[in-house]
N, C-alpha and C positions, 0 to 999 in steps of 0.2 A: 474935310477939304474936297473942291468938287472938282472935274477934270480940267473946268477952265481954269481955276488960279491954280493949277500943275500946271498949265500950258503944255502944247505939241508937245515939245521935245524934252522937256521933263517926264511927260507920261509914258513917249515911247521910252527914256531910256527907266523906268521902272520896268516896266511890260520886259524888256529884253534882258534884265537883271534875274528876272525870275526865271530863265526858258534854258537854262540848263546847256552844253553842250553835245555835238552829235558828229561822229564821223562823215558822214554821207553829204554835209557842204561846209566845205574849208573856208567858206566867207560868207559870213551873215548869220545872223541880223546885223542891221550897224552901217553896213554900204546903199549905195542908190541901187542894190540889186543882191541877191543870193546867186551863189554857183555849188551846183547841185551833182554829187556826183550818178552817172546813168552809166551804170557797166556795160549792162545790154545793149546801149545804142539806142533804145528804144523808152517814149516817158510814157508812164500812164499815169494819166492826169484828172481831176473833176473836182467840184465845187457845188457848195450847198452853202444857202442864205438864214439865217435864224431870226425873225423878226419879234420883238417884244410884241404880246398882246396879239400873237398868231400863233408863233410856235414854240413859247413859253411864256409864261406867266411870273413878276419878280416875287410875286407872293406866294409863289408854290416851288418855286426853284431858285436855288441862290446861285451867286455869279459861279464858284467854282461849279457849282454842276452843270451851268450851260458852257461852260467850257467842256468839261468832258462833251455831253449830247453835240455839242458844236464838231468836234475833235471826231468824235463817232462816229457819226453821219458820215464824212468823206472817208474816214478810213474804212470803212466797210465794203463803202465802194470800190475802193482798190481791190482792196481784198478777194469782191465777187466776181474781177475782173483774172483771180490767179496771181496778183502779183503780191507783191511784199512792198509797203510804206517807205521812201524816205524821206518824206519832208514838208512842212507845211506851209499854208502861206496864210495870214489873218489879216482881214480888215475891218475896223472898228468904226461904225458909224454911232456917236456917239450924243445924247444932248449936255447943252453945255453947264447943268447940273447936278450932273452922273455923282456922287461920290467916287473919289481916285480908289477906296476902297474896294468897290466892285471889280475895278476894272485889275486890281491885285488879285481875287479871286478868282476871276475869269482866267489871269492867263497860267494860276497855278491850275487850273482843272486844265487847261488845254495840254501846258505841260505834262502831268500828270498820266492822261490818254495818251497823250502820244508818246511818253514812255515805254507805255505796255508792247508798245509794237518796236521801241527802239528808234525812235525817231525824234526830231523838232519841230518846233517851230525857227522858221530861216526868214521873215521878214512879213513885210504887210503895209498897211497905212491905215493910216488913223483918222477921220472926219468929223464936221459937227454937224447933227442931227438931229432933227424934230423924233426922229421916233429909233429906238435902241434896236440897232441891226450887225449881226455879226457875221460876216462872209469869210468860212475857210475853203482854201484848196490844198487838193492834198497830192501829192507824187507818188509815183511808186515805179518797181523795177520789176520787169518779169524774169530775169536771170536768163534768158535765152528759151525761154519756152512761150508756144503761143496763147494769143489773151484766150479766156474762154467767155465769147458772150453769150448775148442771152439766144443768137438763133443757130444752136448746131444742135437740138434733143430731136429725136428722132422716134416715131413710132415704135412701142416696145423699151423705149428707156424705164429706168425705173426712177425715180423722185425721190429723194432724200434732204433732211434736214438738219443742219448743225447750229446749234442753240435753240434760246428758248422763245416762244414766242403769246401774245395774250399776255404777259406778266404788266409792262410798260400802259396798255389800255386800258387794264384792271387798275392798275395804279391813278387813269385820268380819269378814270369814272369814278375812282373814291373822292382824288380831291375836287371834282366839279361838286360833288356832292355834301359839301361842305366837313369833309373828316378826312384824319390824318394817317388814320390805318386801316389794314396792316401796314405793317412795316415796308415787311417784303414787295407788296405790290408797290406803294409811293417809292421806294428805292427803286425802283425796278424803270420807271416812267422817269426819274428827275436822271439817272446813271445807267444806261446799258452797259449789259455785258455781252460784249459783242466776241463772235468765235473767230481771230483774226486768223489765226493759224490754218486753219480747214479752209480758205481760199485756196492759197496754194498745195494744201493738201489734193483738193477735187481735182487741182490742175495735175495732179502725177498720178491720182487714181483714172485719167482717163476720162471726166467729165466732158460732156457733150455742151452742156450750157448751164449757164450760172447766173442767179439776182442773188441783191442783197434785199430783204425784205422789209422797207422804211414804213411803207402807206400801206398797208393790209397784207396778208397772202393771198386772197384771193386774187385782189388788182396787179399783185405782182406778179405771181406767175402767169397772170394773164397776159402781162406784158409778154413774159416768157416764150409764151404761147403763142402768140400774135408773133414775134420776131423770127420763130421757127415753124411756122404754118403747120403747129398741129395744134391737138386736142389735151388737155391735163384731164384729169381725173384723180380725186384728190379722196380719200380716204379720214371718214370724222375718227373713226375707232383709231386712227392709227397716233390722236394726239392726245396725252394722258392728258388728266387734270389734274393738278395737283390740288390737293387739301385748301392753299388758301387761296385759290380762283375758286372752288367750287363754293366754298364758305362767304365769299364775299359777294360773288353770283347770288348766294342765298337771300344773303341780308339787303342787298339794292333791289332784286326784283328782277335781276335780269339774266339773258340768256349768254353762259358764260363761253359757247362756241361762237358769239360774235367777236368775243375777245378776240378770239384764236383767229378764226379765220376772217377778220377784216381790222384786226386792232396792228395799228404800228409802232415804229418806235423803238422796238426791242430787236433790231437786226440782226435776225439770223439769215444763214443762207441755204438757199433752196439752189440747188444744182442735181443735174438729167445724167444719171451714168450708163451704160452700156448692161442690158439684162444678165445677170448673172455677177455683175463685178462685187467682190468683196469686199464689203466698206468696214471701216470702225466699227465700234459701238455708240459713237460720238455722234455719226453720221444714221439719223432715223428714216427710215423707210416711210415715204408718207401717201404715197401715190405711182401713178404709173403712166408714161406718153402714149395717145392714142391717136388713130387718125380723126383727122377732121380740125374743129375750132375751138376756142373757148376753154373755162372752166368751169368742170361742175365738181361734185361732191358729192359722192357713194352712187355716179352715173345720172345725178338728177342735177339742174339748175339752183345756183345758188342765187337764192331768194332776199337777203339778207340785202343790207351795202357792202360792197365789195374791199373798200377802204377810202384812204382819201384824196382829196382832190385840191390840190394846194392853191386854185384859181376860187373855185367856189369854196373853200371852206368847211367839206362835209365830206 
């Protein structure tokens, strides 16, 4: 059965059947609007777009897992912003011979992520569309402490990183390549696992400035860099490789430090703390803030692509 003979509002009220409920908004889904609870006074807010045939593919990723990747992508960004998730918002640009199937996977994966952090989905809308586009936004609450963005690091910070990163790029370079394994890497590209908690972790340890790293690390802490008018210096020794990047590296031909530092996807976050502060183990040491511009990599320019660029494609 495809979305149109579900019609509108049979297919939202599927979609809303499956999304579970959440403290954090006493109305919604279901009304002309969600109300959202904001202890702090204050929303932190953002949105990311997921287009079929740009930034998935239905033959390498199934519905529920662009719902998690969908689900992802905004929550990270709250996260890098120090706050904590409450609430989503989805809209479903759809063509009018979607199987309703998908669209049942899709909002179990969105549910599903936004579990992990404790949260819902609280409303959206639904369209008809030449091409399969899914737009979440996501909220979040800083509890009374201020954002951390990306321009407070300061010469002499030190650079630290929580979660993994290269696993999600390995994963797009196996199936560009017409193969299904590893495992590890294709799971790693179709499901991030994203480190939600060590946002507001950075935020109490003291963090100077915070990305989430979507399009590369290099381009992102370049951003980083560029919002706090200094210099990064990023450290290659300081990023293990694990057995199945370096094995898979082997077998494609390729150099598996592009993974790392320009593959995206796999959202960790890179945040500047104050020299000397005492981080986790969770939290990896990966470089250091210098004066001046840019990023380089063991003091030298990185040579490589940086990451991606979501206008051009590359």
């Amino acid at each position: 059965m495809s979305v149109t003979q579900t019609g509108e509002f049979g297919l939202i009220a599927r979609i809303t059947a499956r999304l579970g409920a959440g403290p954090a908004a006493p109305f919604g889904p279901g009304d002309d609007a969600a109300v959202v609870v904001a202890p702090d006074g204050r929303v932190v807010a953002t949105t990311d777009a997921l287009v079929a045939g740009r930034h998935f593919r239905q033959d390498w990723t199934g519905p529920v897992d662009v719902g998690h990747r969908a689900a992802a992508a905004n929550l990270a960004d709250v996260a890098a912003m120090g706050a904590a998730p409450t609430a989503l918002l989805v809209a479903l640009c759809t063509p009018p011979d979607l199987p309703v199937a998908w669209v049942d996977g899709l909002a179990d994966g969105l549910a599903a992520e936004a579990a992990l952090v404790g949260v819902r989905v609280v409303g959206g809308d639904v369209s008809a569309s030449p091409t399969l586009t899914v737009v979440v936004t996501a909220l979040g609450d800083l509890a009374g402490a201020a954002p951390v963005t990306r321009a407070g690091a300061r010469p002499g910070d030190t650079v630290a990183m929580a979660g993994r990163v290269g696993h999600a790029a390995a994963g797009l370079t196996v199936l560009s390549r017409g193969f299904r394994s590893p495992k590890l890497l294709v799971d790693a590209y179709r499901r991030p696992q994203v480190p939600y908690a060590a946002g507001p972790e950075a935020a109490v340890l003291g963090a100077t400035a915070m990305i989430d790293v979507s399009d590369g690390l290099v381009a992102d802490v370049g951003h980083l860099a560029t919002a706090s008018r200094v210099a990064v210096d990023l450290r290659r020794d300081a990023f293990p490789m694990p057995g199945p990047l370096r094995n898979a590296a082997e077998a494609l031909g390729v150099d598996p430090y592009d993974w790392i530092l320009a593959g995206g996807d796999d959202h960790p976050l890179v945040a500047t703390f104050p020299d000397g502060t005492l981080l986790p183990e969770h939290w990896q040491v990966v470089g250091e803030v210098r004066e001046g511009s840019g990023v380089t990599v063991d003091g030298k320019p990185h040579l490589g692509p940086p990451g991606w660029d979501h206008l051009r494609g590359t």
